[in-house]
C-alpha positions in Angstrom: 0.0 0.0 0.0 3.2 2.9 0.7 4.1 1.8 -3.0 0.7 3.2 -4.2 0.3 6.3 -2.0 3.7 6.8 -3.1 2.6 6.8 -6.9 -0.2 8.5 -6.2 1.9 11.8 -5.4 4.1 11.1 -7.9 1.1 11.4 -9.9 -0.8 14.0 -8.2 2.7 16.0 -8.7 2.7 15.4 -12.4 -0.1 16.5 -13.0 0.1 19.7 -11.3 3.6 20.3 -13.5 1.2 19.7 -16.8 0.6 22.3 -19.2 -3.6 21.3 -19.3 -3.2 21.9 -14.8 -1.1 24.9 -15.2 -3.3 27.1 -17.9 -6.3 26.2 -16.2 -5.1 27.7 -12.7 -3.6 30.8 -14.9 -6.9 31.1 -16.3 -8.9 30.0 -13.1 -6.9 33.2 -11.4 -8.0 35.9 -13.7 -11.7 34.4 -13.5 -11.5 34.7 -10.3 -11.0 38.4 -9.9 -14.4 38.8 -11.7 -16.9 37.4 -8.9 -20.2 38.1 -11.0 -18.1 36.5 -13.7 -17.1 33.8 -11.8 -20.7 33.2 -10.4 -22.1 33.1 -14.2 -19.5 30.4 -15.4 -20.2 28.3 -12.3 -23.5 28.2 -12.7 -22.6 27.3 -16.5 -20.9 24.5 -15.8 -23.2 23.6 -12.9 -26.1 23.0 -15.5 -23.9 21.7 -17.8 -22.8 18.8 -15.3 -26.2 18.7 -14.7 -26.8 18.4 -18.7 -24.2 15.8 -19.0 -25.2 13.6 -16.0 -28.4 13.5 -14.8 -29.5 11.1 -17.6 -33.2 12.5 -17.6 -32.5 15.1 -20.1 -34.1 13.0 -23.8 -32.7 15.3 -26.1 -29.1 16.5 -24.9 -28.3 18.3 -27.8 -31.0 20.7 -27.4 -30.2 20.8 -23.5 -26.7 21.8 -24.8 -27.9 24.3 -27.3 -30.5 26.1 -24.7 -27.9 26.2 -22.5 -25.3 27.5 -24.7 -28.1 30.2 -26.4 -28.9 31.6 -22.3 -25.5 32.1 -21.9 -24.8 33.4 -25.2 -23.2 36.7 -24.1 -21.1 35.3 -21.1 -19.6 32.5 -24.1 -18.5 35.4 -26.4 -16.0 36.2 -24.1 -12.8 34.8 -25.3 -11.6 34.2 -21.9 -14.7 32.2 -20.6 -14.3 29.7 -23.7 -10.4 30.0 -23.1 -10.9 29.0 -19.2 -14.3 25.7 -20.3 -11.7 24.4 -22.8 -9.1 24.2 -20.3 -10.9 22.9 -18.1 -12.5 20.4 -20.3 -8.9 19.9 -21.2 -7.8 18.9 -17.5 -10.9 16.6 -17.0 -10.3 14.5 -20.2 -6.8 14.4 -18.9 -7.6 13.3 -15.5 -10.8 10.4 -17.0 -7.8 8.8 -19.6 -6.0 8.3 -16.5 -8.8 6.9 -14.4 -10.1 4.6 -17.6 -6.3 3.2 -18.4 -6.0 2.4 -14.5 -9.5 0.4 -15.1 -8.9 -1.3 -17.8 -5.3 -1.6 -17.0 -6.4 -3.7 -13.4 -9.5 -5.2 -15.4 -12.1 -4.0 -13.0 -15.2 -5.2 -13.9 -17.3 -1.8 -14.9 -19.5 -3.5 -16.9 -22.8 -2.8 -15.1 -22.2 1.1 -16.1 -23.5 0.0 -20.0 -26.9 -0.9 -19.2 
């Protein structure tokens, strides 16, 4: 078990030293300095979680596009769409990770499908 705590530092560290970690904090910093800003892109990506994992929502794509068409003005800002990609970014960095541990161990993940 040290071994794996050990690794999981390691790999904690690394990805704090990434480029995807590091422009996200960058960009996280400025958002924050904007609180109204800060309050409109969380509750952005609070519906859009919401959107992406509630699983009652029948036609996503629409869900998306609502979404995206009320918060139209916010998304023209080159910085909000600069700060979602990098986050989206970091979180498709941090799920390959998590799926080639899965698969890796062959943990049995099956019952997620149906």
């Amino acid at each position: 078990m040290q071994r794996i705590e050990q690794l999981k530092l390691e790999l904690s560290k690394a990805i704090k030293e990434s480029p995807e970690y590091i422009e996200y904090k960058r960009l996280e910093a400025i958002i924050d300095k904007d609180p109204n800003l800060k309050r409109s892109i969380d509750e952005f990506r609070r519906q859009n979680f919401d959107i992406q994992n509630s699983g009652k929502v029948d036609d996503i794509f629409a869900a998306q596009e609502d979404l995206n068409n009320r918060y139209a003005d916010m998304r023209r800002q080159n910085m909000v769409n600069r700060y979602l990609l990098s986050e989206v970014c970091l979180c498709r960095m941090v799920q390959d990770i998590c799926r080639t541990v899965v698969e890796t161990i062959e943990f049995d993940v099956d019952f997620l499908n149906n």
